[in-house]
Every structure is written in structure tokens, then in C-alpha cells.
N, C-alpha and C positions, 0 to 999 in steps of 0.2 A: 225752743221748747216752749215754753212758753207759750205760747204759741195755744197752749191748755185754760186760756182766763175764760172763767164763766161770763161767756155773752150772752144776751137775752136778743135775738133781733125777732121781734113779734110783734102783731098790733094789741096793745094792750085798752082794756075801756079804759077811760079817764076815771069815770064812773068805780071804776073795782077798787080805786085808791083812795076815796075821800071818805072810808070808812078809818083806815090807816091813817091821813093826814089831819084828823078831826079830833084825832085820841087826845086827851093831856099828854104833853111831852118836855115836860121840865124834866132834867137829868135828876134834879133829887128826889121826887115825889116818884117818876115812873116806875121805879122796881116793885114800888108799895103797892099800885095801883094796878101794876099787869097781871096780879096774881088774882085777883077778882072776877068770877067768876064771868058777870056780864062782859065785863071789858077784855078777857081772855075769850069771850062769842062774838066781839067786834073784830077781834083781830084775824081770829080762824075766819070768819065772812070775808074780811079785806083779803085776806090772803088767798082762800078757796075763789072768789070772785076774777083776781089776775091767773091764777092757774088754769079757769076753765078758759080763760082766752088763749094762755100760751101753748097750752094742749092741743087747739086747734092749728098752731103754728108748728110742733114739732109734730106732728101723723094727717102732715097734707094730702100724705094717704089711703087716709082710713075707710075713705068712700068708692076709693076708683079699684084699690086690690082687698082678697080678703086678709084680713088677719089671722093670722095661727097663732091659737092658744095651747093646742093640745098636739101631738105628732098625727099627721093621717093614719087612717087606716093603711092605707098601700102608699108608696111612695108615689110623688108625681114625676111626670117624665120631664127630664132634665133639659128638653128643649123648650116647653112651657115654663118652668124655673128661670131660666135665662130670656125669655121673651121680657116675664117681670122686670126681672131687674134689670135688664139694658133698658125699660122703659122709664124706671124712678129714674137711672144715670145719665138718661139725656133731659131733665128736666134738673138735675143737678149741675149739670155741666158751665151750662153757661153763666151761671154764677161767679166762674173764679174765668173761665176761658179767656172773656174779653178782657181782662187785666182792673175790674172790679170791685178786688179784692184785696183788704191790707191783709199783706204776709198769706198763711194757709198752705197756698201752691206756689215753690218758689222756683220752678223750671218751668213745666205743663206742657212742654214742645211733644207735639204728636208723635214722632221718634224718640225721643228720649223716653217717652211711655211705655211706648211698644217694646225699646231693648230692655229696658228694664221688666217687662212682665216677660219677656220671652227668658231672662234669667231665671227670674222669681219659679217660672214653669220648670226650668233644667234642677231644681233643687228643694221642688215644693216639699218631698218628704225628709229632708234632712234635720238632724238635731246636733247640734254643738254638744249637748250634754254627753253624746255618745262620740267621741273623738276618734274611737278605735274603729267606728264605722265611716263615720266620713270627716276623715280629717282636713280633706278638700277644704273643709268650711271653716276650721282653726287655722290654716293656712290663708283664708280671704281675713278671717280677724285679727291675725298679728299684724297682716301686712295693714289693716286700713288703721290700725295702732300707729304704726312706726310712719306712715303716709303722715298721718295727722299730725304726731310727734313734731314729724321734720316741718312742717309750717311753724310750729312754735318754737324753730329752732334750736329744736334740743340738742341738734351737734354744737350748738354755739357753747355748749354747758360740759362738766367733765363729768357733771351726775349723768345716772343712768337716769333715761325718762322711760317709764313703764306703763300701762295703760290698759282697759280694755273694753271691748262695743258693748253698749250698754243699749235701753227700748226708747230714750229717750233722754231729754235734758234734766226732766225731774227725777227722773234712777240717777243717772250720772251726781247730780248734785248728793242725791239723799243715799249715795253709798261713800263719798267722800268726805260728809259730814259722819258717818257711821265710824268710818274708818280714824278720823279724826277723836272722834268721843272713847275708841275703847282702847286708841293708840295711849291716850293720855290717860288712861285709867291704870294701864298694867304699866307704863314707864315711870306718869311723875304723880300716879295714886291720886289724881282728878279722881271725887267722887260728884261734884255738881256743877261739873261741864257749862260752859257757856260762850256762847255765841257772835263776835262783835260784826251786823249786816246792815248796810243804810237802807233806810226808810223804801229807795227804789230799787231795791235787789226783789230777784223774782219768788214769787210766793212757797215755791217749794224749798227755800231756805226755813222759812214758817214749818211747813211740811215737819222736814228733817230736827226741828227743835221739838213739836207735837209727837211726833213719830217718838222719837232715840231719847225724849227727856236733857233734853239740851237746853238751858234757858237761853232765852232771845235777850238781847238787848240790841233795841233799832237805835242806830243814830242816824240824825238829820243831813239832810244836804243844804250845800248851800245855795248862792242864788242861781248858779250856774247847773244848778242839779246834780253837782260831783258829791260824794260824799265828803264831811266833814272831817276834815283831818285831826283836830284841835277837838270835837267830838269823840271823838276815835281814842284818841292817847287818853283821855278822861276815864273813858269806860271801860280800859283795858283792869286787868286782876289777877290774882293768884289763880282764877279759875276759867281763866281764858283760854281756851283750845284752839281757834280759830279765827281770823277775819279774812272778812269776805270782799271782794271788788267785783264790779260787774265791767265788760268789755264787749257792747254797750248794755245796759238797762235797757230792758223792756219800756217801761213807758215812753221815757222820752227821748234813746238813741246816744246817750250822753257814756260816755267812759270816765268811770272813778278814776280817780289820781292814784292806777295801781301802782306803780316806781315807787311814792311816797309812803303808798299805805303799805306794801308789803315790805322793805325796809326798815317802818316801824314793828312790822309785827316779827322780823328776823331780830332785832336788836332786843326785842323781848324773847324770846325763844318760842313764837308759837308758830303756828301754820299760819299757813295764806292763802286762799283759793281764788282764784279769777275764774269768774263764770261768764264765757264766753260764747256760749249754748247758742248766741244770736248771731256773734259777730266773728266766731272764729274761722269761717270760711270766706271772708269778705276781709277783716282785716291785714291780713298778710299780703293779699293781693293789695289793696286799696296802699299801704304803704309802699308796695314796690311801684306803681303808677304815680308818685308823689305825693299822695293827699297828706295832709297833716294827721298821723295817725301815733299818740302815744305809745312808747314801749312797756308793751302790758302781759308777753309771755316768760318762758324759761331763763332769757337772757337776765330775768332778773332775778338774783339769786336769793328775794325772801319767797317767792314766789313758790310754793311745795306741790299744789295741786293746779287742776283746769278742767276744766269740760267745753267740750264745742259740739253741736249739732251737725250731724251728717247729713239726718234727712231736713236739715233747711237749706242753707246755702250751698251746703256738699253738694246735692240736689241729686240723694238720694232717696229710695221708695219711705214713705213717713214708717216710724218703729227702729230706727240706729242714732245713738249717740256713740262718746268718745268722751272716757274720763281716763285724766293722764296725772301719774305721781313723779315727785324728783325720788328717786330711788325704791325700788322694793318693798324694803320696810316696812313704808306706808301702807302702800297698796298690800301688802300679807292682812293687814287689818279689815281691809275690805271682805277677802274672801271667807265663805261659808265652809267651815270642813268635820266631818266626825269618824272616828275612827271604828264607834263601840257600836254601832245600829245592826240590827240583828238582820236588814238586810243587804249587809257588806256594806263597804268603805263608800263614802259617799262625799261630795265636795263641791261645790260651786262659785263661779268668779263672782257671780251677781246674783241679786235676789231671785230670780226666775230659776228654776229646775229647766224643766224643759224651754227650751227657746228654736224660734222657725230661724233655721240656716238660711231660709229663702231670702231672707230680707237683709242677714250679714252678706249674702253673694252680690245680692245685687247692689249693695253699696258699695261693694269692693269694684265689680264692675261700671259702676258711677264716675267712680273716680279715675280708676283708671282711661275711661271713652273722655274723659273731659280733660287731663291733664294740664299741668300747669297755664299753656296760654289759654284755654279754654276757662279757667278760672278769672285768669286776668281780664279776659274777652266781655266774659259776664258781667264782673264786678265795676268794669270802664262805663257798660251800657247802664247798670244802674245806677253808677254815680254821677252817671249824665242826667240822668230823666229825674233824679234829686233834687238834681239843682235846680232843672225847670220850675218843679214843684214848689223848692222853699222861694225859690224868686218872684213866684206867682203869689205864693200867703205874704210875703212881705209889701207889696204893693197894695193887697186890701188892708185899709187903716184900722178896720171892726179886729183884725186878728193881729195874733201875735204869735210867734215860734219860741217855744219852750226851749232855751237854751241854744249853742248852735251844734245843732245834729249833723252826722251825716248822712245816711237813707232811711235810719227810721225818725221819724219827721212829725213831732207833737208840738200840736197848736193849741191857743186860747183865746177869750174874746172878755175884754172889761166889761163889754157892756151888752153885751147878747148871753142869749144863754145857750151855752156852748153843743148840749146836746140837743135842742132844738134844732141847729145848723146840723150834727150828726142826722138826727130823725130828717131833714129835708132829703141829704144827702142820699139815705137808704129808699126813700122814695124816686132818687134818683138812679136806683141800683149798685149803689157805692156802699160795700161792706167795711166802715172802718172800726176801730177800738175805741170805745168809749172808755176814759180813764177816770181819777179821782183824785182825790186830796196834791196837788189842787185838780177842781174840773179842767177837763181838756181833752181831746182827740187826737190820735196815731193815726199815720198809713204809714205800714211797712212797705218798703218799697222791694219788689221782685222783677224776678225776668219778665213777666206778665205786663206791667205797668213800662216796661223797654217796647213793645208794641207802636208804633207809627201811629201818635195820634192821641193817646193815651195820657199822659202827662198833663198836656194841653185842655184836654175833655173835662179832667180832675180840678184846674181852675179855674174853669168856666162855670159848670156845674159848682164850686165851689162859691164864686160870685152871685151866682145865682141864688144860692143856700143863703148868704147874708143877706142880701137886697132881700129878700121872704120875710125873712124871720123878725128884719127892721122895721118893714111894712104890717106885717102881721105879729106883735109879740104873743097875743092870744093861741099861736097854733100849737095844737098838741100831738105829738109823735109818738113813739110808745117807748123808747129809750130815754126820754125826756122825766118821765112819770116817774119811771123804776128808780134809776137814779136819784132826783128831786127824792123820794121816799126812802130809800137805804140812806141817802147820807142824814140825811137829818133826823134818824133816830136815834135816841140819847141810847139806847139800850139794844146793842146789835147782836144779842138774843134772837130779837126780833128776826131782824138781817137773815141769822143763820136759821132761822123757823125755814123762809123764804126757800134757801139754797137749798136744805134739807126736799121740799116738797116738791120743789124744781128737778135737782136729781132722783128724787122716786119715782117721779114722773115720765122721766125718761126710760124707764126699764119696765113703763105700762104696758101694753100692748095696746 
């Protein structure tokens, strides 16, 4: 899921940011000073200045097809329609094909494309909402329920595990939080909900406290990137609904010490979610092939909630998750239902009314074409081409490995500046994740990066990035800049000015 972090890869002027970097930026004075009218025209400059570059970067576009603002007059003929866009999509393509790219596309096998749109086509007009019409499609969602269930071993439990396909990891999370917030409203009269998530759980944890009026409280991790346990038991309260473990963390691949945290939160009486949105297709398998893989599903019994991503590791079409409850109960709290609307009875499992069956079929058909050794098959290949990987960053002295991962794989550098090595890298056509606090770089590692050849490419190419960046510290990238600039404003007002004009942006024409 996740999988959803705001990336910038564009070239940006250096030039559009020393408006921004030039400002007074003392944490106490800046609030005083942004509201001034001259220095509130610096910043719209700095700001408008990187937008008309990025612009240029998302509508590469704009000059070769026309833009549609308005409907045509007469429609165009749908073989011209299709001429276009098979034309953006082979200039998209090879972005992720050659294995390129951290995470995004986590199969991309030219069959596996093909069965799955020839699904997607057997079902394109179906809707889940309407059950009495094609129940076909409630029958591929229970089962990819109870499929996913039984990897978290929910026969091992005497609770019932209940579940249902969600669009994605950030639904899945932000209906279990929901469900969490109005469970403990109506049973133990929570009116101010609160939150206990470490610092590296994924942002739609945030989401779901903004969203549902949940207060956040982050705790730290520690050196090892696990969340803080001794953190954890501090922050708990009378108004604790939930704590959270990730199975692994998005940034840096690392699995909370779910066993410990969800046990303390059973000995208090609250919920527990493991959000496994990254890992829960990979770690089942990764444990039955022997890796060192901690006990972080059902088996454990503080453990109430979970979500795993279908369309990542599943390696299903992108738009399916899977969130799963220990019992009913819970999950009743999820669902939307009213009895009184004047036009008839109306109910939903998830926040979406209408939803495309197409893409519950074709995950159900994912899973089933791949079945167990076909899960194992995959997860073997990628936990091979990991190790090359981390073996390869451990040998250059400039980097270091964020904790010890196992395929998603976050590096940093004492003495280089880390997104400089990113920005070389992206000139070298390697899309990876530029992270934060601390600075550092991810590649998720996929079926794509299992390619003959690929691993190896990534630390060569990666040697190359530091011997540059050593020799050159003056070089400027355009990841380099943004970054440099978002952290170090005392006032991420600012920040959010930024993100604000970046996503308008995107729904310009």
C-alpha cells in the first residue's frame, strides 16, 4: 500500500529553491514573519518557480497529443483513442519492465498480464454492491477472505477470522481504525479515541486519526527501527483504542516486535492491528522456506485486527486489499448500514458504494493461477536477489543498511548526502524511494528485480552513484533540492503549501 508516498522524480532548477532557502528560518521568529506580506511573495515565487519545472515532468505530454478540456463535439473513433494511448504506454512501460523500479509492479510477467485483463474483460460490468445480480463476484470475495485468512493462520485460532477486499492498504487500514474508534465508543464510552503507532508505520495510520478524529500518539523506535516497547507501555491510557505494529514498515523493511506489543495491548484490554499491507504475501511463505521471520499474525492471540495487500505480493491487478478481524463483532463496526433512507435499505462493507467486481475477479483468479508453491517460488526468487543486494551495500564503506531487512532494503551514507546518490541513481534509470527522518533510500525488492542480471546492475550502478557524488559533492539532482528544502523548514505549513500545489497540479490538464 503504501506504495501511495508522495514522490517527486523531476528535474527541478536549483535556482527555484534559493528563494525558499534564503528565507529567515529560525523555528521561533518564522510564524511571525511568514504572515508578511513581502515574504508570503517570496515563498509563492519559490514555490510557483519548482511547480513550473514539475509540470513539465508530469504532462511529457502535452506537446506530442492534444489535451481535452471540454468533450468533443462527435465522439472520436475508438481505434484513434487506442492508437494514443498504446502510445503514452509504451513509453511508460519500460520504466518498471527492466526491473528498475523499487516496489510499483510486483509480478509484470507478460502472461500474468494478459490472464488477468482477460479476467478483468469477463467481468468488466459487474458490481459487488448489487449481489442479487452477480453474486459470481461475492463468491471470488469471500473466498480471497478466507485464502488470505488461512495464510495468517487463522485455523490455528478458535476465533472466528472474518475479513473483507477492500481498494487498497490505505481503506483496509482506515476502516479498521474506524471500526476500532466507534467499537469503543458504544462499548466502553471512548469519547477521545487515541492512537498508540511508531514513528515508521505507514502514513495512512495519520490518514485514519485526521480522518475519524482519533488522536495520534507516535512512539519512537529504536536503534534497530522496531518500535519502542518501553515507549509503548508509557503511552498507553484510559483512552487507548488501538495499537499498531507493522509486518514490515514501509521504509525500512524492519518488523515491529508484534508478539510483545500485541500481548501488552491484550493485557490491557485494547485492540492490536498488524499492518501487513507490504509483507503479508511474502511473509508466510518467507517463514515456511526458513528465513528468520517473527510470529506476527492470528497465532497471536492479542492480535484483533490485520490487513495485507493483494495487489502487491498477492500479485494481483493494483485496487484489492484484505482487512481481517478476530471475530464478527469487530468487523460489524466496520460496516456502513441504514434502514430509514427513502430510497430503501441500503448497506455497505466498505466505504465505496459502488465497487468494479473486475478487479475482485481478477484477484481471486491471481491467487488461485499462483497457488501455494507458486507463492513460495516467487518469494525464494526474491529473497535471493535481496541478499545479493544487501551483500553488495555492505561492501561499499560510504553506505550503511538501516537495520537488518529482509527485501525491502533501506540504506544510508555518514558522509555523502544520501539523496544525491538517489538523484545519480535516477539518472541512471533506477526509480528508488527517497525517505526521511532519518535521511535514507529503499528498493523494494519485486519479481522484476529476480530478472538475470538485475541485482548485480543495481550495485554496480550503485558504486558508481557513490564514486560521483565523492568526487563531485557540488552535483545537483532534483530529489536532492526538494528534500534539502522540506526538511529543514521549521514551519511545514510550508511543506503542506508545496503538497497542496503539487496535487492541484496533477488534475491540471
Amino acid at each position: 500500500m503504501s506504495e501511495t508516498w508522495f514522490r517527486l522524480k523531476s528535474k527541478v532548477k536549483s535556482g527555484s529553491l534559493k528563494v525558499l532557502k534564503n528565507l529567515p528560518l529560525s523555528n521561533r521568529i518564522f510564524k511571525s514573519i511568514q504572515s508578511v506580506p513581502f515574504v508570503q511573495k517570496k515563498i509563492k515565487k519559490g514555490i510557483d518557480g519548482i511547480m513550473d519545472d514539475l509540470y513539465k515532468s508530469i504532462r511529457p505530454y502535452k506537446d506530442g497529443f492534444k489535451t481535452n478540456t471540454k468533450l468533443p463535439v462527435n465522439g472520436r473513433a475508438r481505434d484513434e483513442i487506442l492508437k494514443e494511448m498504446e502510445s503514452m504506454r509504451k513509453h511508460e512501460d519500460d520504466r518498471w519492465k527492466n526491473g528498475f523500479v523499487s516496489g510499483a509492479v510486483y509480478h509484470g510477467d507478460k502472461e500474468h498480464i494478459e490472464f488477468l485483463n482477460n479476467v478483468y474483460a469477463l467481468h468488466s460490468q459487474t458490481n459487488p454492491l448489487h449481489s442479487d445480480l452477480w453474486p459470481s463476484v461475492t463468491k471470488y470475495e469471500a473466498e480471497i477472505v478466507s485464502m488470505t485468512a488461512n495464510m495468517m493462520n487463522a485455523e490455528k485460532t478458535d476465533d472466528a477470522i472474518s475479513g473483507t477486499v477492500t481498494s487498497g492498504g490505505t481503506e483496509s487500514i482506515l476502516l479498521a481504525m474506524k471500526a476500532y474508534r466507534d467499537r469503543a465508543e458504544k462499548i466502553k464510552k471512548i469519547t477521545d479515541p487515541e492512537m498508540i503507532v511508531p514513528d515508521t508505520a505507514h502514513a495512512a495510520f495519520d490518514k485514519a486519526s485526521q480522518y475519524f478524529k482519533i488522536k495520534m500518539r507516535h512512539v519512537p523506535v529504536n536503534e534497530d527501527f522496531k518500535a519502542d516497547i518501553t515507549a509503548v507501555r508509557k503511552a498507553i491510557n484510559e483512552n487507548t483504542i488501538v495499537i499498531v505494529g507493522s509486518a514490515p514498515g514501509f521504509p525500512h523493511g524492519i518488523i515491529d516486535p508484534i508478539e510483545e506489543l500485541s500481548e501488552l495491548a491484550r493485557e490491557h484490554d485494547i485492540g492490536f492491528h498488524t499492518d501487513a499491507c507490504l509483507g503479508g504475501f511474502v511473509l508466510p511463505w518467507a517463514e515456511k522456506l526458513r528465513y528468520s521471520v517473527p510470529t506476527f499474525d492470528f497465532r497471536l492471540p492479542g492480535v484483533t485486527s490485520m490487513s495485507a495487500d493483494t495487489h502487491k505480493y498477492g500479485y494481483a491487478s493494483k485496487g484489492t486489499s484484505v482487512v481481517l478481524y478476530r471475530g464478527k463483532e469487530l468487523q460489524h463496526f466496520q460496516y456502513y448500514k441504514t434502514a430509514d433512507w427513502t430510497g430503501g435499505l441500503y448497506f455497505s462493507p466498505t466505504f465505496a458504494g459502488s465497487r468494479s467486481g473486475a478487479l475482485s475477479s481478477a484477484c481471486w483468479a491471481a491467487m488461485l493461477s499462483i497457488g501455494e508453491q507458486g507463492y513460495l517460488d516467487a518469494t525464494k526468487r526474491i529473497m535471493e536477489s535481496a541478499e545479493v543486494i544487501k551483500s553488495g551495500i555492505r561492501e561499499i564503506d560510504e553506505l550503511k543498511l538501516m537495520g537488518d531487512p529482509l527485501w525491502v532494503i533501506a540504506f544510508t551514507s555518514d558522509n555523502l548526502n544520501i539523496y544525491k546518490i538517489m538523484d545519480y541513481m535516477t539518472e541512471r534509470k533506477w526509480n528508488l524511494n527517497g525517505l526521511q527522518n532519518p535521511s535514507c533510500v529503499h528498493i523494494c525488492v519485486t519479481l522484476r528485480h529476480t530478472q538475470s542480471g538485475v541485482p548485480e546492475q543495481f550495485i554496480k550502478d550503485l558504486k558508481a552513484a557513490v564514486s560521483y557524488v565523492k568526487k563531485n559533492p557540488g552535483f545537483k539532482g532534483s530529489m536532492a533540492p526538494i528534500y534539502g528544502m522540506v526538511t529543514s523548514l521549521p514551519d511545514k505549513d510550508i511543506a503542506e503549501d508545496f503538497f497542496d500545489s503539487y496535487l492541484d497540479m496533477l488534475y491540471t490538464p
